[in-house]
C-alpha positions as CSV (number, residue, x, y, z in Angstrom):
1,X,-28.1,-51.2,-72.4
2,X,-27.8,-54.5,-70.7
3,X,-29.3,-57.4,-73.8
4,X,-25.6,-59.0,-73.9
5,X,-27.0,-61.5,-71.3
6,X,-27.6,-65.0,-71.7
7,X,-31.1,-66.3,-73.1
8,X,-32.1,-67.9,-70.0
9,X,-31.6,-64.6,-68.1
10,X,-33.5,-62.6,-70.9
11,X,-36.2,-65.5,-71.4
12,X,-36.7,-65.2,-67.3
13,X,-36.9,-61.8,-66.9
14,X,-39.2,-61.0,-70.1
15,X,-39.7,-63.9,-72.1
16,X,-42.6,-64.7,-69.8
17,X,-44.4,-61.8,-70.7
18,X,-43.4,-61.0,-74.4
19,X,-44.3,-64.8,-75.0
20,X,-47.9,-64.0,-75.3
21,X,-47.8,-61.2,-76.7
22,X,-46.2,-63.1,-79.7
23,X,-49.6,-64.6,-81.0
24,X,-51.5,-61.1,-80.8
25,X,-48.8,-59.6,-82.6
26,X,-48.6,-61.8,-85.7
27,X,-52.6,-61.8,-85.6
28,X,-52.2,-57.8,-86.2
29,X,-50.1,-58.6,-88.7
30,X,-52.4,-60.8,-91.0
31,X,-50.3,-63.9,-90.4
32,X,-52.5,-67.0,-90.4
33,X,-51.2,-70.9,-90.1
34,X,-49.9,-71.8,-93.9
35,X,-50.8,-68.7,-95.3
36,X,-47.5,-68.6,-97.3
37,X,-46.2,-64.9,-96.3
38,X,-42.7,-64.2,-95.3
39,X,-42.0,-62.7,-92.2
40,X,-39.0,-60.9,-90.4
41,X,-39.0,-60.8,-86.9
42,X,-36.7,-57.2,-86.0
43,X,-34.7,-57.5,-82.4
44,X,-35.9,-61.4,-82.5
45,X,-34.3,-61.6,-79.1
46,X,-33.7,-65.2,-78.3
47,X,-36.7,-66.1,-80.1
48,X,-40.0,-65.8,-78.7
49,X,-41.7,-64.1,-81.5
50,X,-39.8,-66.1,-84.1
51,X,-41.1,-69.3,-82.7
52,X,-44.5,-68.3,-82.6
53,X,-43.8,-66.9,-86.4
54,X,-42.2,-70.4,-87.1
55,X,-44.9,-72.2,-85.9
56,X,-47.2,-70.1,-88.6
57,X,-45.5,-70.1,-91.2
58,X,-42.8,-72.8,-91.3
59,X,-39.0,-72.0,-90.7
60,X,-38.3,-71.4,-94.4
61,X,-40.7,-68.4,-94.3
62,X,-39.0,-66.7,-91.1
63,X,-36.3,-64.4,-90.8
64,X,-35.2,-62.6,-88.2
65,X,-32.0,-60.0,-86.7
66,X,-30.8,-59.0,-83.1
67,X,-27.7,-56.7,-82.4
68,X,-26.7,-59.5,-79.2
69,X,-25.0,-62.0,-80.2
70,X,-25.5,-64.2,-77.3
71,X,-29.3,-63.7,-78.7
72,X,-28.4,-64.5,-81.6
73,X,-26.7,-67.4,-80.9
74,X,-29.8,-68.5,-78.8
75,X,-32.1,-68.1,-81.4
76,X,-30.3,-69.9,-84.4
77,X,-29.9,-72.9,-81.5
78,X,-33.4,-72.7,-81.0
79,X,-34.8,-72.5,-83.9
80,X,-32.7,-74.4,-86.8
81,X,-33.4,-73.5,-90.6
82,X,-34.5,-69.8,-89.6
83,X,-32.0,-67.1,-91.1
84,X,-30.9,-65.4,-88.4
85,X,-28.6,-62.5,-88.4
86,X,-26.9,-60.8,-86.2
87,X,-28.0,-56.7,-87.1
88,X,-29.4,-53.7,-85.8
89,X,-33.2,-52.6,-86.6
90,X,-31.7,-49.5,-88.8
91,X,-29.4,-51.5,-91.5
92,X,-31.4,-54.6,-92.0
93,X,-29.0,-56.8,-94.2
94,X,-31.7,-57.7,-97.1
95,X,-33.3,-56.2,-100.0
96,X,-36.1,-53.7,-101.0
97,X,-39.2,-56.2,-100.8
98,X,-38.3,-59.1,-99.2
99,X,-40.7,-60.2,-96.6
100,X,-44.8,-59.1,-96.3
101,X,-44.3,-58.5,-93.1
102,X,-41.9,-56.8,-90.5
103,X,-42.9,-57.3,-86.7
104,X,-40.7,-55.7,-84.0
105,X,-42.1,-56.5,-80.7
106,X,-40.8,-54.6,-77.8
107,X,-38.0,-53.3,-79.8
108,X,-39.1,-49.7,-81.3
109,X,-38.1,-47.8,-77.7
110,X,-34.7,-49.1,-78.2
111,X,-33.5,-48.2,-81.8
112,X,-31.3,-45.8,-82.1
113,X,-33.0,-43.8,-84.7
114,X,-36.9,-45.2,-84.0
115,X,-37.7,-43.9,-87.1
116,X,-35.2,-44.7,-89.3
117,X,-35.7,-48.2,-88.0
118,X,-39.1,-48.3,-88.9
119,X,-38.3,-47.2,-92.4
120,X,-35.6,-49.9,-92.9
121,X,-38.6,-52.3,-92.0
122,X,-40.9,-50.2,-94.7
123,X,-38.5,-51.0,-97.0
124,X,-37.8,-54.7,-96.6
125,X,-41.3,-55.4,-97.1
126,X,-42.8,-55.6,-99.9
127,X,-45.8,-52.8,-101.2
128,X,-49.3,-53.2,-99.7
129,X,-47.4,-56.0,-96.7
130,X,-47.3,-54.7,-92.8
131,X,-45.2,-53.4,-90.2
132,X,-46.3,-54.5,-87.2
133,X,-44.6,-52.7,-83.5
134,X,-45.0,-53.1,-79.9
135,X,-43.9,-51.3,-76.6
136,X,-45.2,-51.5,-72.7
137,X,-47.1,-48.8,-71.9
138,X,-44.4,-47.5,-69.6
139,X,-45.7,-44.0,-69.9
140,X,-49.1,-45.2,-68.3
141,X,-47.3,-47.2,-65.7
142,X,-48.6,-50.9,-67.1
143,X,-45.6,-52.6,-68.1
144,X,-45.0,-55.8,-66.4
145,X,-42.0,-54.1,-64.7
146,X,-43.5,-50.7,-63.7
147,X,-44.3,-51.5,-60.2
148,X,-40.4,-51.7,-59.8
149,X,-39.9,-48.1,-61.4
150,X,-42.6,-46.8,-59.3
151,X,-40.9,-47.8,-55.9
152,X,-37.1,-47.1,-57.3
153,X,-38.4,-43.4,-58.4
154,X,-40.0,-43.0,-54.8
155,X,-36.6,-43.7,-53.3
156,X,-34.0,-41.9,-56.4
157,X,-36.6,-39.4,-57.7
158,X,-33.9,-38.2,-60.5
159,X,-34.0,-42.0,-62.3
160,X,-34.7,-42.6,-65.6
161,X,-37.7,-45.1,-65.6
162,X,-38.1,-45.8,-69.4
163,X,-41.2,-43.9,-69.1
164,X,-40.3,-41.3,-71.9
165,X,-38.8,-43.9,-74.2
166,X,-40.0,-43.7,-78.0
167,X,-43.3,-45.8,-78.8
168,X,-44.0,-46.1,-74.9
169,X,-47.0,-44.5,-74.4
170,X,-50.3,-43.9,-76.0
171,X,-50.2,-42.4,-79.8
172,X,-46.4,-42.6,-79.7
173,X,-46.1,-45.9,-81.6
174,X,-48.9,-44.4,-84.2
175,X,-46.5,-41.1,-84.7
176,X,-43.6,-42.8,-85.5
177,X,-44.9,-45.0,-88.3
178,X,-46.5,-42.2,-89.2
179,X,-43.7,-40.5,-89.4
180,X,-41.8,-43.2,-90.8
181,X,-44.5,-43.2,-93.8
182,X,-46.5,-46.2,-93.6
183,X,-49.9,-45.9,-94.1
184,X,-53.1,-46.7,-92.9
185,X,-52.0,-46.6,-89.1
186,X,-54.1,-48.2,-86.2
187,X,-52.9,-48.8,-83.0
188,X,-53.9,-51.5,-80.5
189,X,-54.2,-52.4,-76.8
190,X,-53.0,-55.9,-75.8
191,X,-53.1,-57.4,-72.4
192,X,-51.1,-59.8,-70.8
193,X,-50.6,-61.7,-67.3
194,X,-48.4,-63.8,-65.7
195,X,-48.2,-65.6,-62.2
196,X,-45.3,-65.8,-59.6
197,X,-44.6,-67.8,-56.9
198,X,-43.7,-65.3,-54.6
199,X,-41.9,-61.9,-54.2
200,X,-38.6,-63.9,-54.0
201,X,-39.3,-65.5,-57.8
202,X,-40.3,-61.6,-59.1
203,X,-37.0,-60.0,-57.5
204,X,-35.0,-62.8,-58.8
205,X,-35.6,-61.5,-62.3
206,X,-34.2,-58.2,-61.6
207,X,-31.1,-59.3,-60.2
208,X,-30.1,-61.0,-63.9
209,X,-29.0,-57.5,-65.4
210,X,-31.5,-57.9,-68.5
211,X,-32.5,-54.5,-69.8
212,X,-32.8,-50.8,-67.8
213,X,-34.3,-52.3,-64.5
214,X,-31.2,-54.6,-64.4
215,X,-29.2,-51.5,-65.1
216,X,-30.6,-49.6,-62.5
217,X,-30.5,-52.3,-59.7
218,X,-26.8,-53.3,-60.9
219,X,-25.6,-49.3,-60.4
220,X,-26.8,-49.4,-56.6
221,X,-24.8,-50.4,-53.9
222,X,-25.6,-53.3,-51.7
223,X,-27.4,-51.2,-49.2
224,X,-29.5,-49.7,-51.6
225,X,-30.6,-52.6,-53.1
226,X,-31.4,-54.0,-50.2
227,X,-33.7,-50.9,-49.6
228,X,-35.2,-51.2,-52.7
229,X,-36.0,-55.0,-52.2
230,X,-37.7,-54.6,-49.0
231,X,-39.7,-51.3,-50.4
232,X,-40.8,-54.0,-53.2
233,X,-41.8,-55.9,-50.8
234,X,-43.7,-54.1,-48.6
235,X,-45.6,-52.8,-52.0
236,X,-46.4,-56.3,-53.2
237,X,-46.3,-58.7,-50.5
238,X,-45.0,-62.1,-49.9
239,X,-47.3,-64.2,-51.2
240,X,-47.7,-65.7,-55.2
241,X,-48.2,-62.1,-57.5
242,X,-50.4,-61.7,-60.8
243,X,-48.5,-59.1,-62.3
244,X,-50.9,-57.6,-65.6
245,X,-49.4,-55.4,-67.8
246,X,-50.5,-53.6,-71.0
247,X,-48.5,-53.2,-74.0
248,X,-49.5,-51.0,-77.0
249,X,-49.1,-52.1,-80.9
250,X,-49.2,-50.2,-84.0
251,X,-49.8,-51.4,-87.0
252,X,-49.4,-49.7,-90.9
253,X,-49.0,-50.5,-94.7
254,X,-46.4,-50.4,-96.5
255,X,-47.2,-48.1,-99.7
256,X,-47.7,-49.3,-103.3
């Protein structure tokens, strides 16, 4: 999976979109301006979430983990006094209890073990604090980036177009935390959209290698790419795109 890219490429390509997103997600959470709580941001990325978490709560309440390191990096640049680790979602490196809330935004689909992962967020927060998720609804073909999946599977029917991917779809993210046995789970719809200046500035973003899509448009060769960008094109047009997309969020308590 393609997230050892720099920041810039990452913040390009989906930093635009998961940026606000970030606000929504820590209102689902309970986290109010100076309200004191501890947070952990899980996949932090290069920071989007954690800033908006920062901004809340102050950098000495914020913690956060990413497996990249160039993320990592990013993030710890970005946003000095924040404990930032480099880690995967399944062996947080803290103790039983240590935040009231766990947020994972746009991360779930890509632990290894979705549930395990969840429970390692369970049980770094504290009893009766919240885990708070969020995926694209790839399975409903929302995500910012599903117009490109929905051309690239017209032309290579057999690709894998994240739409099956855990927590992508409607009562998936609720299952897992289920699952993972938090309690009193509620999911959520949040909506999002952001302008380009043309098709040019969207099919830029895909050519930085950031996630799946850049995976996919990497393993073509140049003349299927080229095929790709032109069917693109002919779906969206030329001129400046509103792209909308729709991502779902689950929220649950950790038990007493």
């Amino acid at each position: 999976m393609s997230f050892e890219v720099a920041a810039e490429a990452y913040d390009r390509f989906m930093g635009r979109f998961s940026a606000p997103l970030s606000p929504r997600l820590c209102d689902l959470a309970g986290l109010g301006a100076g309200s004191g709580r501890r947070a952990l941001d899980v996949g932090c990325g290069p920071g989007q979430l954690t800033v908006e978490l920062v901004r809340r709560l102050g950098a000495d309440h914020v913690v956060a983990v990413d497996p990249s390191a160039p993320f990592v990096a990013a993030a710890r640049d970005r946003l000095p006094g924040v404990d930032v680790r480099q880690a995967p979602g399944e062996a947080l490196p803290f103790d039983d209890g240590t935040v009231d809330a766990a947020l994972a935004q746009l991360v779930v689909s890509f632990f290894r073990d979705p549930v395990g992962g969840l429970r390692e967020m369970a049980r770094v927060t504290r009893p009766g604090g919240v885990v708070a998720v969020s995926t694209w609804d790839l399975a409903g073909d929302r995500a910012p980036h599903s117009s490109f999946w929905r051309v690239l599977r017209r032309l290579h029917p057999d690709v894998d177009d994240e739409s099956g991917m855990p927590g992508a779809g409607d009562g998936r993210l609720p299952a897992l935390l289920d699952e993972a046995g938090l309690g009193e789970v509620a999911q959520h719809e949040l909506h999002v959209t952001r302008d380009f200046d043309g098709f040019d500035d969207w099919w830029g973003t895909y050519q930085l290698g950031v996630g799946p899509p850049g995976d996919a448009v990497r393993r073509l060769d140049d003349a299927a790419r080229t095929q790709l960008r032109e069917a693109c094109r002919a779906e969206l047009g030329d001129g400046p795109l509103t792209i909308a997309a729709v991502a779902w969020a689950a929220t649950g308590t950790v038990a007493g």
